[in-house]
N, C-alpha and C positions, 0 to 999 in steps of 0.2 A: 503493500500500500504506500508504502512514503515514497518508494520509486517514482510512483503513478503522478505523484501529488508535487514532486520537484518537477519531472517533465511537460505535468498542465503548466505548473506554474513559467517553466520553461520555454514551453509552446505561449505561454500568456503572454509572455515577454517578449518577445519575438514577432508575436503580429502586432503587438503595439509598437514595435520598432518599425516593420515593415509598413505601418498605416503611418506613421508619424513621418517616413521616409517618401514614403506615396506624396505625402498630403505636401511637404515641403518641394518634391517634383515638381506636382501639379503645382503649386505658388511662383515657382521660377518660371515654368513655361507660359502661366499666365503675363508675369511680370512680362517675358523677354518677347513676347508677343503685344502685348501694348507698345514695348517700348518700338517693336520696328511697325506699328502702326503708324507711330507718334512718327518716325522717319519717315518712311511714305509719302504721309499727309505732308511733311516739310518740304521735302523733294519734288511732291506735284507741283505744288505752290510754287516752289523757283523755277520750276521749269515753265510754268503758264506763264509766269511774269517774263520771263527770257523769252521768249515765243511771242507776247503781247511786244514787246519792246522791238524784238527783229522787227515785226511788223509795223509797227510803227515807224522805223527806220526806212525801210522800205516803199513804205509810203509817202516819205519827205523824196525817198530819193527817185521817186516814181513823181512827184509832183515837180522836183524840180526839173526834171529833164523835161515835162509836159509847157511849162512855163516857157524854157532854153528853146521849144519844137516852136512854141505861139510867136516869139521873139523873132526864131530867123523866118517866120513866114510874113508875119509884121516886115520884114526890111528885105522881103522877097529872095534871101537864099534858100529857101525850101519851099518847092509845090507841092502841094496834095489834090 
């Protein structure tokens, strides 16, 4: 009987380690999963802005050559 009774209690100990060890698992994976949400979200965000900004770049640089087209046709170096 006392064999029985170290071993539960041995077995007792053991899955309270094994659940204490699970459950700290599961906490870092949640953690480490927010935290490359929290990246993501950071990284969409610069990259919209850099991609808003190209184009808007592009847009001046698209305007101004529009403006350079109106001017030589204004002073008749260019027909259309």
């Amino acid at each position: 009987q006392p064999t029985i009774d170290v071993d539960e209690e041995t077995h007792s100990h053991t899955v309270d380690y094994d659940d204490e060890f699970l459950n700290r698992y599961i906490d870092r994976l949640e953690s480490d999963l927010e935290f490359w949400k929290d990246k993501y979200e950071v990284l969409q965000l610069e990259y919209y802005d850099q991609v808003r900004d190209s184009i808007k770049r592009l847009d001046a640089k698209f305007e101004r050559i529009m403006c350079s087209i109106d001017e030589f046709k204004d002073i008749g170096l260019i027909f259309f």
